[in-house]
matplotlib code that plots the C-alpha trace (Angstrom):
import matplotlib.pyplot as plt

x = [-17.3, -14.1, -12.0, -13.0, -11.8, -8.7, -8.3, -8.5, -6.4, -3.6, -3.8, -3.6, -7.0, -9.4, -12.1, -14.7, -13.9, -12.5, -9.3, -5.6, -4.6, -2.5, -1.7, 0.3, 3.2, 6.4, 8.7, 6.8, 3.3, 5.9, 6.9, 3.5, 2.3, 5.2, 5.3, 1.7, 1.5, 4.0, 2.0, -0.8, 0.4, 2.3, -1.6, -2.8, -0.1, -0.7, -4.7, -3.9, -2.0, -4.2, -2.0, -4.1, -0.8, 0.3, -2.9, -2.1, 1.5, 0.4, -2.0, 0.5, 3.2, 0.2, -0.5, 3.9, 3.5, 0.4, 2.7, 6.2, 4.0, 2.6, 6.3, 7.9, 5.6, 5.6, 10.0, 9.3, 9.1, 5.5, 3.7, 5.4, 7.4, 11.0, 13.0, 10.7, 11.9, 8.1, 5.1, 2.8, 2.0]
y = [-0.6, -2.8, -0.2, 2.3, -0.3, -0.6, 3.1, 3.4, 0.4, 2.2, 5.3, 3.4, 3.9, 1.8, 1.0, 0.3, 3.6, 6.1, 6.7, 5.8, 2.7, 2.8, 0.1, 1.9, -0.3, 1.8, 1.6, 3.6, 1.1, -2.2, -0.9, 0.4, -2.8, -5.2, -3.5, -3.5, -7.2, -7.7, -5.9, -8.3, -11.3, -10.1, -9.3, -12.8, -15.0, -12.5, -13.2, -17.4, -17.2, -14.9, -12.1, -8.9, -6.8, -8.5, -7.9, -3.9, -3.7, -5.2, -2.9, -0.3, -1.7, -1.4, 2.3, 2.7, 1.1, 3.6, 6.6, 5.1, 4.9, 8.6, 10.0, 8.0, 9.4, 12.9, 12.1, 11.3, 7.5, 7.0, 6.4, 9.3, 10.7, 12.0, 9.0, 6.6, 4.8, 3.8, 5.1, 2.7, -0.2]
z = [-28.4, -28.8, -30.3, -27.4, -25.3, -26.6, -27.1, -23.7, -22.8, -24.8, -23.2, -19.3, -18.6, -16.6, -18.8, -16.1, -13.7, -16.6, -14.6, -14.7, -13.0, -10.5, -8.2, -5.8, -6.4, -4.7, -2.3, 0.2, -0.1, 0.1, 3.4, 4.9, 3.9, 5.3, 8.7, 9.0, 8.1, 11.1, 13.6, 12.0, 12.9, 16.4, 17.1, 16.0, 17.9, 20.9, 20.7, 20.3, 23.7, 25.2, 25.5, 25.6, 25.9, 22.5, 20.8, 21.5, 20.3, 17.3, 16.8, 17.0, 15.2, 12.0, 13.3, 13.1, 9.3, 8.2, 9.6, 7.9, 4.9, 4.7, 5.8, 3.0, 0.4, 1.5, 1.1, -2.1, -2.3, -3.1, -6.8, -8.9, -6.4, -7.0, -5.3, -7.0, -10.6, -11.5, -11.9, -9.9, -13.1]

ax = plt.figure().add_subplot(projection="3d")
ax.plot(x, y, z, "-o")
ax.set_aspect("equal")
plt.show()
């Protein structure tokens, strides 16, 4: 069981699911995810002060990170893509 294991360990295989890991580590996911965390906490200092107007430009500052994210893969900047140096380990 052990070896099979580490078999698939050496081949970059999740053990548990049967599939490659991937951990979506490119430049397209660092930017989805640090615009959307902006939007997050424009949308938490907006609901402190009571600021419903706030709350909803957050919200779609994270809607402008999901769509930066999809149009930078699709260019090419996303796990495995052309632009990319990595392979998403």
């Amino acid at each position: 069981m052990a070896s099979n294991a580490t078999a698939q360990n050496a081949q970059g295989l999740d053990p548990v699911l049967s599939e490659p890991v991937g951990h979506g580590n490119s430049v397209a996911a660092w930017t989805a995810v640090a615009i959307m965390l902006i939007g997050s906490l424009v949308s938490c200092i907006a609901f402190a002060l009571h600021a419903p107007i706030g709350v909803y430009i957050g919200i779609a500052v994270i809607i402008v990170g999901l769509i930066v994210g999809g149009v930078m893969r699709k260019a090419g900047f996303g796990v495995g893509g052309h632009r990319s140096n990595n392979d998403g380990h």
